[in-house]
C-alpha positions in Angstrom: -32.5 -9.7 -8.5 -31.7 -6.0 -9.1 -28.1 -4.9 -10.4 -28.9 -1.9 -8.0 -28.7 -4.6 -5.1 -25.1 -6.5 -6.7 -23.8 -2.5 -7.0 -24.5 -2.3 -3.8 -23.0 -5.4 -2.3 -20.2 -4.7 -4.5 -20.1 -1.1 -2.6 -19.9 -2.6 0.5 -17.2 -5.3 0.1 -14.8 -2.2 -1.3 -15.7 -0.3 1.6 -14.4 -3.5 3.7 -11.7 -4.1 1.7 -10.2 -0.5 2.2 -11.2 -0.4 5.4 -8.8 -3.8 6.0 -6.3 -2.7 3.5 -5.9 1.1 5.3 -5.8 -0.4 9.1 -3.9 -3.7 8.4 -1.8 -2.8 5.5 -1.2 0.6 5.3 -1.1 1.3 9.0 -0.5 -2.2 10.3 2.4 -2.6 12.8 5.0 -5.3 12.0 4.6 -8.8 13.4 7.2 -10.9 12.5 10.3 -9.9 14.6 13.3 -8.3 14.2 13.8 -9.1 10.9 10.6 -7.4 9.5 11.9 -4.1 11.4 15.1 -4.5 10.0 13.7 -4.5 6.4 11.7 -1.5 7.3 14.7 0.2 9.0 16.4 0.0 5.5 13.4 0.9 3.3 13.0 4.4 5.7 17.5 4.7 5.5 18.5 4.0 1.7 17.3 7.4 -0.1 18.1 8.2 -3.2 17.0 11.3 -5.9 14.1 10.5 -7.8 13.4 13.6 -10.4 15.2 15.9 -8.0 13.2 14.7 -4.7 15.1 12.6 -2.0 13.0 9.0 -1.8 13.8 5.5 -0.2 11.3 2.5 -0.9 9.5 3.0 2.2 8.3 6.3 0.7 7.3 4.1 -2.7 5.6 1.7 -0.5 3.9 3.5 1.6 2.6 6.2 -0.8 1.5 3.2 -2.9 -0.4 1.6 -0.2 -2.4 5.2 0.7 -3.0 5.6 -3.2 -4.5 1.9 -3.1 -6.6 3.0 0.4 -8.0 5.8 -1.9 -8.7 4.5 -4.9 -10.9 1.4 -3.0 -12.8 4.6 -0.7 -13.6 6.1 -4.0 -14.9 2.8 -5.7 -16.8 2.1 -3.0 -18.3 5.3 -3.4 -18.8 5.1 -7.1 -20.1 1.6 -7.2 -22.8 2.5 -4.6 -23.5 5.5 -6.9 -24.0 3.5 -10.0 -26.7 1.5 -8.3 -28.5 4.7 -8.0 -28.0 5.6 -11.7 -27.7 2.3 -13.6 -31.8 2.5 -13.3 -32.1 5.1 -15.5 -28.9 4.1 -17.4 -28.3 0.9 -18.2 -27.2 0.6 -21.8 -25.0 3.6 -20.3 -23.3 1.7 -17.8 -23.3 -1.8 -18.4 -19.6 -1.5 -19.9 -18.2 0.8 -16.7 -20.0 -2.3 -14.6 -18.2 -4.4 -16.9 -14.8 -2.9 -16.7 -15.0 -2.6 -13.4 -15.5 -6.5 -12.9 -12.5 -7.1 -15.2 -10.6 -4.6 -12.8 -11.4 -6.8 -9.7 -10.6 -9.9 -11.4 -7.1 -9.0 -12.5 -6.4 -7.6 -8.8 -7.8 -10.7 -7.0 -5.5 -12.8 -9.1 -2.5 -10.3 -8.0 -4.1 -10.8 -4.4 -3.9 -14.4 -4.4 -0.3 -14.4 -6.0 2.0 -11.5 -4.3 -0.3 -11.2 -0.8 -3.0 -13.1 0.6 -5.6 -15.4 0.4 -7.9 -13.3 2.0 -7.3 -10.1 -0.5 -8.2 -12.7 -3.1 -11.0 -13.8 -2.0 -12.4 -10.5 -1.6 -11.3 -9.4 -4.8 -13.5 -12.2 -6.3 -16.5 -11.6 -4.4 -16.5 -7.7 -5.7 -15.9 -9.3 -9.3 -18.8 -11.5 -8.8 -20.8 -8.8 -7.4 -20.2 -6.3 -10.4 -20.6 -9.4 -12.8 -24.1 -10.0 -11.4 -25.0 -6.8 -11.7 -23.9 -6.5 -15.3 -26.2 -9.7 -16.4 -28.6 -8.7 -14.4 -29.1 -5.4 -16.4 -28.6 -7.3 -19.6 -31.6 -9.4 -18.4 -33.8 -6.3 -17.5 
């Protein structure tokens, strides 16, 4: 198989896993009761100055979780980019490929640990999908 096809794949699984991360994380409502409201009640109340600007740990969160959305909407992007490119250069990008792979490792066992299985999961399957595409050009 083509490492332009695995770029792809691996395009398309980012694009999901933004997609799910941005409606369910980001912009999910909470679902387990008072409690969960409560803890988001405080997060949005308790501000303090962070280099001069008024935060709370909502703002952290949050800002994190929209910094996450874009960063996975611009992978997405790249990867399906690199398939495009890696054709004419492989030697090139073999170690961005590569890095990239490590990248989705590392996250998928932060996914599995601190959220979900499902994060995980995914994470793997974009790892896989880079780390196809990297032997794949090393085969070419």
């Amino acid at each position: 198989m083509k490492p332009t096809l695995f770029l792809r794949v691996a395009s398309v699984l980012t694009l999901i896993h933004c997609a799910g991360h941005t409606i369910g994380g980001v912009f999910g409502k909470p679902k387990h009761g008072a409690e969960e409201i409560a803890v988001i009640e405080t997060m949005k109340a308790h501000r303090f100055d962070v280099m001069g600007s008024m935060h709370g740990y909502w703002d952290f969160f949050f800002g994190y979780g929209l910094g996450v959305t874009v960063t996975l909407l611009i992978q997405g992007i790249l990867f399906w980019q690199l398939g495009s490119l890696i054709k004419a250069s492989p030697a090139v990008l073999r170690p961005i490929v590569a890095l990239f792979c490590v990248n989705f490792l590392l996250t998928s066992v932060i996914g599995f640990k601190y959220f979900f299985i499902g994060a995980g999961i995914l994470e793997l399957l974009i790892a896989a999908s880079l780390a196809l595409a990297f032997f794949t050009v090393a085969s070419a």
